[in-house]
C-alpha positions as CSV (number, residue, x, y, z in Angstrom):
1,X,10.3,33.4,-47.7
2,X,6.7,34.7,-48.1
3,X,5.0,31.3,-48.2
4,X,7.8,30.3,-44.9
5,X,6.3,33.4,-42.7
6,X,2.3,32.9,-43.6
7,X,2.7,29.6,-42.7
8,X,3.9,30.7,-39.5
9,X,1.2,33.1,-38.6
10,X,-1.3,32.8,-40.9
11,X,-2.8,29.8,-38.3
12,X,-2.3,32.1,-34.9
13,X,-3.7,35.1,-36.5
14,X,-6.8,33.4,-38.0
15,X,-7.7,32.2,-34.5
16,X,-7.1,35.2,-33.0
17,X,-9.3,37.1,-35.9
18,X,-12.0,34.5,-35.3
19,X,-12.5,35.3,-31.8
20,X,-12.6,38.7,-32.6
21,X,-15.4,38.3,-35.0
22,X,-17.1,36.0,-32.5
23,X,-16.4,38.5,-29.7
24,X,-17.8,41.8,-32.2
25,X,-21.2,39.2,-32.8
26,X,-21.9,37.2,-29.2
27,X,-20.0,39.8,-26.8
28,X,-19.0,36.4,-24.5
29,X,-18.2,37.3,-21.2
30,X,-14.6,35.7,-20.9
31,X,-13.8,35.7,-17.2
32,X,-14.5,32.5,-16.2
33,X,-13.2,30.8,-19.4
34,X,-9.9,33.0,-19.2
35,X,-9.7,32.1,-14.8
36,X,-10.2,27.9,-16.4
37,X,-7.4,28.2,-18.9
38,X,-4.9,30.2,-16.1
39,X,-5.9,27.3,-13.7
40,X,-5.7,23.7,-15.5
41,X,-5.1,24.2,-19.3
42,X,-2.1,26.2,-19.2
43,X,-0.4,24.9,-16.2
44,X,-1.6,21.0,-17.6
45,X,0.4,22.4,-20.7
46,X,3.7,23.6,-18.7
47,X,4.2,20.7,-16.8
48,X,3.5,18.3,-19.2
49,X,6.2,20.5,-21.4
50,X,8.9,20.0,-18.4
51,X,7.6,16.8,-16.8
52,X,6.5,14.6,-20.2
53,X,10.6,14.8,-21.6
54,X,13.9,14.3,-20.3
55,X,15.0,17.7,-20.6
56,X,19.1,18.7,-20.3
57,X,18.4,22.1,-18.5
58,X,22.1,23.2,-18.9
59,X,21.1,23.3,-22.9
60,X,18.1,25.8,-21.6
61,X,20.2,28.1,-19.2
62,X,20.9,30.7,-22.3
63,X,17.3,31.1,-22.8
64,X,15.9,31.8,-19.0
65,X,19.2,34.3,-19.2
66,X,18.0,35.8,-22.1
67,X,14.3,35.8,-21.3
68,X,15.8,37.6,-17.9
69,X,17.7,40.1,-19.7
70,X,15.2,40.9,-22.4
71,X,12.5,41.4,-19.7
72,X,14.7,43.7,-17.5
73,X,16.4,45.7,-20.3
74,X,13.0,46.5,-22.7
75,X,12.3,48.6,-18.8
76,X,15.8,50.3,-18.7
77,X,15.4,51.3,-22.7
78,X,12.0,52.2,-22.0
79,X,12.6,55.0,-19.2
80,X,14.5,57.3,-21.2
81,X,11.1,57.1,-23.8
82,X,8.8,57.5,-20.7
83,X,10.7,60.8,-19.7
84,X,11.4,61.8,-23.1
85,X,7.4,61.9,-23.8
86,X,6.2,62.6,-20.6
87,X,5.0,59.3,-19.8
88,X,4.5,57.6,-16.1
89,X,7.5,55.1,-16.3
90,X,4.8,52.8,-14.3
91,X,1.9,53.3,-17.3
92,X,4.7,52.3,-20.3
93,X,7.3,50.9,-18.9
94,X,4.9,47.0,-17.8
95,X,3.8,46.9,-20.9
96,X,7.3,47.0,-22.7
97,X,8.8,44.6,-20.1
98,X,6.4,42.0,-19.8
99,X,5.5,40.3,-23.1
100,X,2.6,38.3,-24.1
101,X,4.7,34.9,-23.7
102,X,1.2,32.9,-23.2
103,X,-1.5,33.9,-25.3
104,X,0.4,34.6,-28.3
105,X,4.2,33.4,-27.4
106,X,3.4,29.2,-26.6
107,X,1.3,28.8,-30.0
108,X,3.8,31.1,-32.2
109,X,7.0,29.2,-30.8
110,X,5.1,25.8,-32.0
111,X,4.1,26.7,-34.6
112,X,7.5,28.5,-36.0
113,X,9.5,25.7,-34.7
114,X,7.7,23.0,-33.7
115,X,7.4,20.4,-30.7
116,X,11.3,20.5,-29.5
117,X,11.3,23.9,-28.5
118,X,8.6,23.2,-26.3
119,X,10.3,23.2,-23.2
120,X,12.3,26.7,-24.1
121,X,8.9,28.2,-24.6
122,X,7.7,27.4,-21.6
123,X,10.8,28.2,-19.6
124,X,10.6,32.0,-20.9
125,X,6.8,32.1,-20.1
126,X,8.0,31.3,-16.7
127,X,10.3,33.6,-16.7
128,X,8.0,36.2,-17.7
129,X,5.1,35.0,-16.0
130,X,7.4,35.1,-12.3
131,X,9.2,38.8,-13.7
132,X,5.8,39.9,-14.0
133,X,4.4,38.7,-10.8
134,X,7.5,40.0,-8.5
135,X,8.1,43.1,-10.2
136,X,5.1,44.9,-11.3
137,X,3.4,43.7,-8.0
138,X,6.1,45.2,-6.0
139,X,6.1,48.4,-8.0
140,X,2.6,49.0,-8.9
141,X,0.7,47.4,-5.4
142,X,3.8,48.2,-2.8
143,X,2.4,46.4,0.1
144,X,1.3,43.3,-2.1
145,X,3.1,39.7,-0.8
146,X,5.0,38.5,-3.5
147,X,5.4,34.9,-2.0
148,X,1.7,34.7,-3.3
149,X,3.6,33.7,-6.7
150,X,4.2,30.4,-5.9
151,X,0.9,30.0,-5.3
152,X,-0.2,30.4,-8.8
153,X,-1.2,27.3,-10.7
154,X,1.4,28.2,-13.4
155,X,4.3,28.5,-11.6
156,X,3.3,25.1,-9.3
157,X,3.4,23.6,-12.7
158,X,6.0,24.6,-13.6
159,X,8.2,23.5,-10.5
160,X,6.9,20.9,-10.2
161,X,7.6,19.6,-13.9
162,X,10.6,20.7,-13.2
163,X,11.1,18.8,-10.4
164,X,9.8,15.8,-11.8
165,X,12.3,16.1,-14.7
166,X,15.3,16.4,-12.6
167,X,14.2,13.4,-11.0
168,X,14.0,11.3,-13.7
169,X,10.5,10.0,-12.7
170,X,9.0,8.5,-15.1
171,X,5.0,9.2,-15.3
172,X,2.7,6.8,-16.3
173,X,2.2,6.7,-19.4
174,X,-2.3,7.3,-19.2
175,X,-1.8,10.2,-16.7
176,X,0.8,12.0,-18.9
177,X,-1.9,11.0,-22.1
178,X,-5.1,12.5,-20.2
179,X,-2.7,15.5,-18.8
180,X,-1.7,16.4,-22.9
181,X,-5.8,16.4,-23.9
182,X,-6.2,18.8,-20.6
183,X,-3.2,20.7,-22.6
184,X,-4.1,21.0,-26.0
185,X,-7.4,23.0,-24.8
186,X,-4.9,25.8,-24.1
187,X,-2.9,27.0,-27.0
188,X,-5.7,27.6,-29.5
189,X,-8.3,29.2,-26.3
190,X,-5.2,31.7,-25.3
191,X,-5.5,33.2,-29.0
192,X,-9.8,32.4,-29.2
193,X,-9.4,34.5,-26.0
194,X,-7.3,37.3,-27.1
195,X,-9.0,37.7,-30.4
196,X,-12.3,38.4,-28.6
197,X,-10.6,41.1,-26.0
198,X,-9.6,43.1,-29.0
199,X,-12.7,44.3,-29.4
200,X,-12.6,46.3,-26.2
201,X,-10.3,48.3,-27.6
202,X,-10.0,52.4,-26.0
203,X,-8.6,54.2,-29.3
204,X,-9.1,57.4,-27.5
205,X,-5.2,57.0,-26.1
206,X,-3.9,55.7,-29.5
207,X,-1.4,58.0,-29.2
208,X,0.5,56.3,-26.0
209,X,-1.0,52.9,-27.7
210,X,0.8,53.3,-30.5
211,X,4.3,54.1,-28.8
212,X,3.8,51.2,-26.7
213,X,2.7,49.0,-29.4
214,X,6.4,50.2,-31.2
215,X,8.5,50.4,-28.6
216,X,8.3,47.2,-27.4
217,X,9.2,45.1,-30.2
218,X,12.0,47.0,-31.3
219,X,13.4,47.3,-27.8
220,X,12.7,43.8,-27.4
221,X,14.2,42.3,-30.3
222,X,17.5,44.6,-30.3
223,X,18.2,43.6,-26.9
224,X,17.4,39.9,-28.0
225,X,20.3,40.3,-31.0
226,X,22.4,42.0,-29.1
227,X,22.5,39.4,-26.2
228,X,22.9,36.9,-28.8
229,X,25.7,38.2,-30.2
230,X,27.1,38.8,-27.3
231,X,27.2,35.3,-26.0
232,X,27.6,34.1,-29.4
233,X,24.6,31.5,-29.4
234,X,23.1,29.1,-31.6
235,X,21.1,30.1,-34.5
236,X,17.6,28.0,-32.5
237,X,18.4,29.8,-29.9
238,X,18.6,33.7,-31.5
239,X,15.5,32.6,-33.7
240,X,13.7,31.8,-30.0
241,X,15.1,35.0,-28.4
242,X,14.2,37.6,-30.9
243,X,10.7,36.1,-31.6
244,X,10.2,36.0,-28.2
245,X,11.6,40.0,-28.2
246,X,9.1,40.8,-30.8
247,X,6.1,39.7,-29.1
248,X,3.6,42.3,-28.2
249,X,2.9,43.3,-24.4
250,X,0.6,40.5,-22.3
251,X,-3.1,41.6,-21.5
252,X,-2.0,40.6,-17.8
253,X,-0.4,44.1,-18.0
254,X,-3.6,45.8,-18.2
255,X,-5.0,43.4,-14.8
256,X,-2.4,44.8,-13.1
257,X,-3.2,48.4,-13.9
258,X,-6.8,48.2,-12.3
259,X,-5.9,46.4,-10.0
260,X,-3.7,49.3,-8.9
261,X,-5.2,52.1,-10.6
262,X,-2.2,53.0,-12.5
263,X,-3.8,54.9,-15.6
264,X,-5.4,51.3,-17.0
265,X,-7.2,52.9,-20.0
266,X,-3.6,54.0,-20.9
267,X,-2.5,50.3,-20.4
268,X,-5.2,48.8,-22.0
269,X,-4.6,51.2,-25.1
270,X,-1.2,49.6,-25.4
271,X,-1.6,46.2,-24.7
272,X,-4.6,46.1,-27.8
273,X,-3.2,48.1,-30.4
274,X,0.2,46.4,-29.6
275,X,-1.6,43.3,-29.7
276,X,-3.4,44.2,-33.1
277,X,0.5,45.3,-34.8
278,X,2.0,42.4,-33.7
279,X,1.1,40.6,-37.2
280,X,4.0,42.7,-38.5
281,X,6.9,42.9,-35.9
282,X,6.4,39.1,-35.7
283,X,6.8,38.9,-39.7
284,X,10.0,41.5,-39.6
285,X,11.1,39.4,-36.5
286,X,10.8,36.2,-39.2
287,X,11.7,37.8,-42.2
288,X,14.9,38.6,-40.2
289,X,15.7,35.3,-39.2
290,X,14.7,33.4,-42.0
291,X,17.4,35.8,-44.4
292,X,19.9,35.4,-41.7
């Protein structure tokens, strides 16, 4: 079982340690690489996901429902903590919800399971990605316009693979080659990328860090079994869900905190250290499946 579970994240977690070390030595300013990948790698890799396959979306309706409930009920565990510890509900409760399906969820779902759950990975990154977008928006920034979603390059993507799909349109088969080189860039830069953030690190509020970093795998991969069970799914489909529960909260949680000024050195303390613990509630959230 040992040898199964390094195999699995020994590759994402030696990217992401290289970037760090290439972050601690070169300090790279990562904006402009980061905006590129948001803007043509990663959508070129979610609609060539959707629109490259003939995909039978009824197969993929348990996991949006799952990515839905996981995302909305890591916030309703997550209050009662907030209170409990004296916590803004709006500092902690982002950063359990809204998981890091991008940087760190698209590689590890390949990698784990390979090509065929493509599509499922990239349906709960939407799912997330739109959650995200339409509820921390809303809750942090009040006035924002959340139609400006669907103006993101991910989710127009998306759709539109989707769309294409559905349609059965076939794509040519050079457009869909040069559109899978535009999307390979992405999977190994959103680790390279995360790697190197890790070494703005504020350890002075490890404390609500470390809750965070916690709080939201365990929330998010009881609620992952317990939906499971529940709706008595497939054993892909668990080992999809609670991976995707274990995953560590997404740095876009700490974006959205400056943006709005909602305590983002307390953000930022939970999206790292959660980000730097996640080697082991990914190998528990393995270890699980693979004995199961």
């Amino acid at each position: 079982m040992f040898v199964q579970i390094a195999s699995i994240v020994f590759p994402v977690f030696t990217v992401i340690i290289v970037g760090y070390i290439y972050g601690r030595w070169h300090r790279p300013e990562m904006i402009a690489t980061n905006r590129m990948n948001m803007d043509v790698f990663v959508p070129a890799l979610v609609f060539t996901a959707l629109a490259g396959r003939t995909i039978a979306f009824a197969d993929l309706q348990m996991i949006a429902l799952g990515g839905l409930v996981i995302v909305l009920g890591s916030g309703l565990l997550g209050w009662p903590i907030a209170r409990w510890l004296g916590y803004a509900p709006k500092t902690l409760l982002p950063p359990m919800m809204f998981k890091n399906a991008g940087n760190m969820g698209l590689p590890l779902l390949l990698f784990a399971f390979g090509e065929q759950v493509l599509p499922a990975a990239v349906i709960l990154f939407l799912v997330e990605n739109i959650l995200h977008f339409v509820i921390a928006a809303y809750w942090l920034g009040r006035n924002t316009q959340v139609w400006r979603i669907f103006r993101e390059p991910v989710v127009v993507a998306g759709l539109t693979g989707l769309a294409v799909s559905i349609s059965g349109i076939g794509l040519w088969p050079p457009v869909l080659s040069a559109m899978t080189i535009i999307a390979n860039v992405s999977t190994g830069l959103m680790l390279f990328s995360l790697g190197v953030r890790l070494n703005t690190a504020p350890f002075a509020e490890w404390r609500i860090g470390l809750v965070g970093a916690i709080a939201t795998p365990l929330a998010g991969m009881l609620i992952a079994y317990g939906f499971c069970v529940a709706f008595d799914l497939s054993s892909r489909e668990t080992d999809i869900l609670i991976l995707f529960g274990a995953l560590p909260p997404a740095v876009l949680n700490f974006m959205f905190a400056e943006r709005y000024g909602q305590e983002p050195s307390k953000v930022a303390s939970i999206v790292i250290i959660g980000n730097l613990v996640a080697f082991f509630s990914i190998s528990i959230a393995l270890a699980m499946r693979l004995a199961g």
